[in-house]
Backbone as a ProteinNet text record, in pm:
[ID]
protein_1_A
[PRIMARY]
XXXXXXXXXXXXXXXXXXXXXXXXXXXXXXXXXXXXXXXXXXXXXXXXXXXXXXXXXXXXXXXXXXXXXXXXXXXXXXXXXXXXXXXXXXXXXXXXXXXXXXXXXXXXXXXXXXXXXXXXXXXXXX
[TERTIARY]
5274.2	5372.3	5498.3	5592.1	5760.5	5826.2	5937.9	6007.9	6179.3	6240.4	6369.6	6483	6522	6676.3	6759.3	6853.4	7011.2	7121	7236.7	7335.8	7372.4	7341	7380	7520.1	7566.7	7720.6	7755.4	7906.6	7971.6	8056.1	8087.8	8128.6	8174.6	8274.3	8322.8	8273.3	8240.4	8220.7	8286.5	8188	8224.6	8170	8134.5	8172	8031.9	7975.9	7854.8	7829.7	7704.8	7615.9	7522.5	7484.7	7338.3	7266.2	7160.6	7076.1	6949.2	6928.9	6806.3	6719.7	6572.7	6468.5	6409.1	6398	6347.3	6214.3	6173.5	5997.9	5933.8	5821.1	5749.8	5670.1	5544.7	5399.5	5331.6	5392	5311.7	5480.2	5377.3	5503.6	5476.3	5605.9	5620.4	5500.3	5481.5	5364.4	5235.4	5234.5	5101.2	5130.4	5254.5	5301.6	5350	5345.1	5429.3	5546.4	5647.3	5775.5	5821.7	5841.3	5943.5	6018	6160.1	6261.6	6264.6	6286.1	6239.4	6340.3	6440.4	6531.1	6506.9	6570.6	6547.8	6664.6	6715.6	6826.9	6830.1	6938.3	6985.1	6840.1	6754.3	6685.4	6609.3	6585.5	6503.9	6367.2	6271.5	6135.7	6205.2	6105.2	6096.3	6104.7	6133.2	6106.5	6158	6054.2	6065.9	6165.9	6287.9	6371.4	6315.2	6306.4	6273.4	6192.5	6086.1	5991.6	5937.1	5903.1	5879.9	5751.7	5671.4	5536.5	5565.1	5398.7	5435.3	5427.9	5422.1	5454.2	5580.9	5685.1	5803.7	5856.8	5757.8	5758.1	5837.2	5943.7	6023.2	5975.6	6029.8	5987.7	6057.5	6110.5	6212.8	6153.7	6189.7	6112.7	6225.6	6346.7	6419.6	6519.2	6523.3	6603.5	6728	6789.9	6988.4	6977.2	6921.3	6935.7	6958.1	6927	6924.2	7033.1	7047.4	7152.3	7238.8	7218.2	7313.9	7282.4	7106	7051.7	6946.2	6895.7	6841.5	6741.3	6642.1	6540.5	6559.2	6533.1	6534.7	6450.6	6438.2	6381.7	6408	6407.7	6439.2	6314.4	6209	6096.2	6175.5	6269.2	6248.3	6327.7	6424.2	6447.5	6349.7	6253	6124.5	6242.3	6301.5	6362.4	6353.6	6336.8	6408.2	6502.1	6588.2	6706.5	6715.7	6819.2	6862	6993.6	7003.4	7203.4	7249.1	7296.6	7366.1	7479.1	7526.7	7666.5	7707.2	7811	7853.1	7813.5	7825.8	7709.8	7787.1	7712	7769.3	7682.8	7804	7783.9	7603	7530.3	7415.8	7281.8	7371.8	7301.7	7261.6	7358.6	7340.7	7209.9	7182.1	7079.9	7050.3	6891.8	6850.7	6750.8	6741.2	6691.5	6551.2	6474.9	6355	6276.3	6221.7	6146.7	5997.7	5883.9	5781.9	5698.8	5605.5	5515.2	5359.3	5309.3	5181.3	5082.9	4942	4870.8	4767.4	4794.2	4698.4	4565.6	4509.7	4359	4367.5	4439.6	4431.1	4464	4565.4	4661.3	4763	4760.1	4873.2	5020.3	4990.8	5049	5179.1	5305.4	5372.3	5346.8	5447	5353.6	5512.5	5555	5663.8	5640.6	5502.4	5457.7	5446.9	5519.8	5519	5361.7	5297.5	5129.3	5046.8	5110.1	5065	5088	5226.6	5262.6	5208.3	5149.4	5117.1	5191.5	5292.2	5408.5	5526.5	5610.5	5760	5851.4	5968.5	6085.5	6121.5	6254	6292.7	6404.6	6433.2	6555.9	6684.5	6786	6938	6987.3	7093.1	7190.1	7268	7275.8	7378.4	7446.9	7591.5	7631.9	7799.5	7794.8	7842.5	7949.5	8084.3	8150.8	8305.4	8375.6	8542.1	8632.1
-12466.8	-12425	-12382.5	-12426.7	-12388.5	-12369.8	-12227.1	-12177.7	-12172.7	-12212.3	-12219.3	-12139.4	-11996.7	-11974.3	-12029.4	-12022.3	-12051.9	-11965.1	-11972.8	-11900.4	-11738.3	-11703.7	-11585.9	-11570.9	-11488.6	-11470.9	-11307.4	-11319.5	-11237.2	-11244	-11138.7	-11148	-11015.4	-10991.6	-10913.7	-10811.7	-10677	-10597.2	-10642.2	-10715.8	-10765.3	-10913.5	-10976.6	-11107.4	-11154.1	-11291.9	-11357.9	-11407.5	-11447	-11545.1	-11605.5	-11713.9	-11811.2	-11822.3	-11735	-11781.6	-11908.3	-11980	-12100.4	-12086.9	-12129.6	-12092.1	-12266.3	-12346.9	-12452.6	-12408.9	-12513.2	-12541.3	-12623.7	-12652.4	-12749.5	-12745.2	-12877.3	-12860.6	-12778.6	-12786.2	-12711.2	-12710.1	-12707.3	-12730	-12620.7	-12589.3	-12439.8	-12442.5	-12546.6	-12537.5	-12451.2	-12433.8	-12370.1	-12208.2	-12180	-12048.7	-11967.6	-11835	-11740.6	-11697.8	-11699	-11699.3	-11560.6	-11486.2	-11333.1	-11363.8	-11303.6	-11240.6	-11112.4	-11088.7	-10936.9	-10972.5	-10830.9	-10800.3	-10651.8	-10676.9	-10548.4	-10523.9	-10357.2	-10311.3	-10256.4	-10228.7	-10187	-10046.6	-10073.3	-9899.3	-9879.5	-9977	-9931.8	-10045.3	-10028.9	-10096.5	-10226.4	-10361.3	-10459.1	-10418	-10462.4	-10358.4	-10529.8	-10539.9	-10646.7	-10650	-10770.1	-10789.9	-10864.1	-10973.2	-11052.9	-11138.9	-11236.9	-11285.3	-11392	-11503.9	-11624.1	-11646.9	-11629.6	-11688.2	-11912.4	-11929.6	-12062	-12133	-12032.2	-12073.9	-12039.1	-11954.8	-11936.4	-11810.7	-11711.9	-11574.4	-11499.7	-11469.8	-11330.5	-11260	-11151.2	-11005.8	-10938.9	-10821.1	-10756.4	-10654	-10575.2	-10510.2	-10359.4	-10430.4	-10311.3	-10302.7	-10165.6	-10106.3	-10134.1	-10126.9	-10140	-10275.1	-10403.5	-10538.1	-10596.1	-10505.9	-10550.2	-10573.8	-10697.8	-10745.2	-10813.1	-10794.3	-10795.9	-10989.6	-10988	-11067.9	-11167.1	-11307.7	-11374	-11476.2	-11490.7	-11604.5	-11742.4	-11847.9	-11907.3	-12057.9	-12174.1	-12286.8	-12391.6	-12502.3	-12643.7	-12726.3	-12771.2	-12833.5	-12975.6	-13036.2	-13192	-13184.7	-13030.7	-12997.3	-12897.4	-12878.8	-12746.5	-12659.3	-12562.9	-12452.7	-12345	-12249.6	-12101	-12070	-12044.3	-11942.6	-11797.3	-11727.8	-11611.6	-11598.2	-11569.9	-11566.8	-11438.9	-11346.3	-11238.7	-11250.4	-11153	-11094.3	-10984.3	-10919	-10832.8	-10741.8	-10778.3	-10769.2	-10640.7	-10524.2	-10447.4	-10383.4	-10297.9	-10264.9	-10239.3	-10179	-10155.9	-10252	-10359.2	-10494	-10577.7	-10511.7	-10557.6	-10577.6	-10664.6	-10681.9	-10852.3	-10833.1	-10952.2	-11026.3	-11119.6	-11129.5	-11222.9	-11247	-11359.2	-11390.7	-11478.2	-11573.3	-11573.9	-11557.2	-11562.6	-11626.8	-11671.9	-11786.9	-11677.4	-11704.2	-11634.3	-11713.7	-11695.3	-11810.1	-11828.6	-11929.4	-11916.6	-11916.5	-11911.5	-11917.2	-11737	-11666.7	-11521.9	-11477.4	-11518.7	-11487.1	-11575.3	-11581.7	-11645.7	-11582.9	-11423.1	-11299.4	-11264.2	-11256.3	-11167.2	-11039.1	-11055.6	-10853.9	-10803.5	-10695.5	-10689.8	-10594	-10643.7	-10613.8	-10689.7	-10690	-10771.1	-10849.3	-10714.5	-10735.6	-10851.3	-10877.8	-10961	-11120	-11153.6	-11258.2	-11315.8	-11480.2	-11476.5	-11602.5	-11646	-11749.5	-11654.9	-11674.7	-11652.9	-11697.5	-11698.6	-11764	-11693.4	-11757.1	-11673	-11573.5	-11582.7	-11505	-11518.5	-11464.7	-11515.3	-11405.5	-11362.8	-11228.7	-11234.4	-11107.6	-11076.9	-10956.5	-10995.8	-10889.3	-10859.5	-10692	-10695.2	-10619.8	-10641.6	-10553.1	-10585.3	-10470.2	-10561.3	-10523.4
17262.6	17165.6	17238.1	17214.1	17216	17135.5	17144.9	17061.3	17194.2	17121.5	17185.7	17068.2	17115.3	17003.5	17061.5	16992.4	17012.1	16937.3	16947.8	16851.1	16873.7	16981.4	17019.9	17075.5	17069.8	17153.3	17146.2	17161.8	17138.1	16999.4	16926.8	16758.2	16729.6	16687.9	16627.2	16519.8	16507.7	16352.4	16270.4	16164.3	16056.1	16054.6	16112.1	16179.1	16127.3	16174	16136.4	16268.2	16259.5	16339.4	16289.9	16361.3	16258.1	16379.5	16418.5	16498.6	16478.4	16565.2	16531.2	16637.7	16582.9	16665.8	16614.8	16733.8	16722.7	16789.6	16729.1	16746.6	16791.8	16888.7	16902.9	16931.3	16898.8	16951.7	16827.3	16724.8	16609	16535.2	16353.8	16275.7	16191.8	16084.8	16040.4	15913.1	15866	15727.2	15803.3	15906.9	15919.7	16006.7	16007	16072.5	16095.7	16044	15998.8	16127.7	16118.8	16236.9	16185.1	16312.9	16280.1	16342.8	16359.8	16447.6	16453.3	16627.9	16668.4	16761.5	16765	16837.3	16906.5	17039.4	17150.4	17209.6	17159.1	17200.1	17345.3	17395.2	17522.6	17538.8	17603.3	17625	17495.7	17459.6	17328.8	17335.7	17274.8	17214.2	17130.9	17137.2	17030.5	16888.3	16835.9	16687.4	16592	16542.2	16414	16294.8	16272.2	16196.5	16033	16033.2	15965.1	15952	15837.4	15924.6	15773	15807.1	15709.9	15693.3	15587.3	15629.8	15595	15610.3	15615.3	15483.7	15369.6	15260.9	15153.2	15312	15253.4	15198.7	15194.1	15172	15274.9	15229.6	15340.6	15323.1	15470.4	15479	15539.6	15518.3	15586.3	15679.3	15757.9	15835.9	15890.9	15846.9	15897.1	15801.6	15736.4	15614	15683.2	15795.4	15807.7	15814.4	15783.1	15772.6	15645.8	15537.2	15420.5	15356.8	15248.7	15212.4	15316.1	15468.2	15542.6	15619.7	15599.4	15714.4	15676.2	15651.9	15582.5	15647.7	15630.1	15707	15603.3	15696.8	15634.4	15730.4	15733.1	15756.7	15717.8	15814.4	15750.2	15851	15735.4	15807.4	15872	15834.2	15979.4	16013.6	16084.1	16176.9	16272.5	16200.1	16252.1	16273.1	16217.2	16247.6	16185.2	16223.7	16136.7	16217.3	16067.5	16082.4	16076.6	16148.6	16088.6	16088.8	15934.3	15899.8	15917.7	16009.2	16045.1	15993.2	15892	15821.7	15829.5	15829.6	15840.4	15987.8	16099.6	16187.5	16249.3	16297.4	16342.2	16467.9	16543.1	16698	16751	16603.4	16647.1	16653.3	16601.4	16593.8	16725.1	16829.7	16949.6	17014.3	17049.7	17168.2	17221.9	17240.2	17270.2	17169.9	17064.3	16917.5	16978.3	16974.9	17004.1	16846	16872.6	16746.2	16840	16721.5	16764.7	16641	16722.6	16561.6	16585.3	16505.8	16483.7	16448.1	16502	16581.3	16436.3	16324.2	16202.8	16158.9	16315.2	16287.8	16330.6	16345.8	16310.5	16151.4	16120.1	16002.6	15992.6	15869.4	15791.5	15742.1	15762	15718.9	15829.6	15740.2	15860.9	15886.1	16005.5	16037	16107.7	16097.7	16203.4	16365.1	16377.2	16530	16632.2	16724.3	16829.9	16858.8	16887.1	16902.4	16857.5	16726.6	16632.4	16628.3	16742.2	16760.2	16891.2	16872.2	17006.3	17150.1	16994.3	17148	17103.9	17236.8	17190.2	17235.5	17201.7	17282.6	17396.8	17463.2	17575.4	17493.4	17398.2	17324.6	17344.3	17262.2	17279.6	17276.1	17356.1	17320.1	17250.6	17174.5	17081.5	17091.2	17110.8	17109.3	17036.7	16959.9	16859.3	16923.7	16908.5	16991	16989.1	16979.2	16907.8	17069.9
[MASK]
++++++++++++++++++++++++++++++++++++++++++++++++++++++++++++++++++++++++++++++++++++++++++++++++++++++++++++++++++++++++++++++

């Protein structure tokens, strides 16, 4: 299994980003995908997260309204649409799939995921 993001940079408060987490060696109908971002000095801590029948889940109350999952099966991708993105948004974001002969269920615990990407930086900063 491979997970590759992309779409990280540098962006302005206020500003957007579309991160993508391509896939391979396994396709999304069978696997629940989170995004988990890790700030400067801080723990993993779970953002957003798709099961494989399309069900979101949010995981962190300052994302809301702000931040959106999403997928396009024959590109194998999930997205995450970052809006309004601000300074504390900063870090390093990774995509992780979850292995379905455990669960089908998202979870927003690292623990719980068992491939991941190498991750993309983001950083929010005027």
């Amino acid at each position: 299994l491979q997970l590759v993001e992309s779409g990280g940079g540098l962006v302005q408060p206020g500003g957007s980003l579309r991160l993508s987490c391509e896939v391979s060696g396994f396709t999304l109908d069978y696997y629940a995908i989170g995004w988990f971002r890790q700030a400067p000095g801080k723990e993993r801590e779970g953002v957003l997260c798709i099961t494989n029948s399309g069900d979101n889940l949010e995981y962190l109350d300052s994302v809301k309204g702000r931040f959106t999952i999403s997928r396009d099966f024959a590109k194998n991708t999930v997205f995450l649409q970052m809006n309004s993105l601000r300074s504390e948004d900063t870090g390093i974001y990774y995509c992780a799939a979850r292995d379905p002969r455990y669960s089908f269920a998202c979870s927003g615990l690292e623990g719980d995921f068992d491939s991941w990407g190498q991750g993309t930086q983001v950083t929010v900063s005027s």
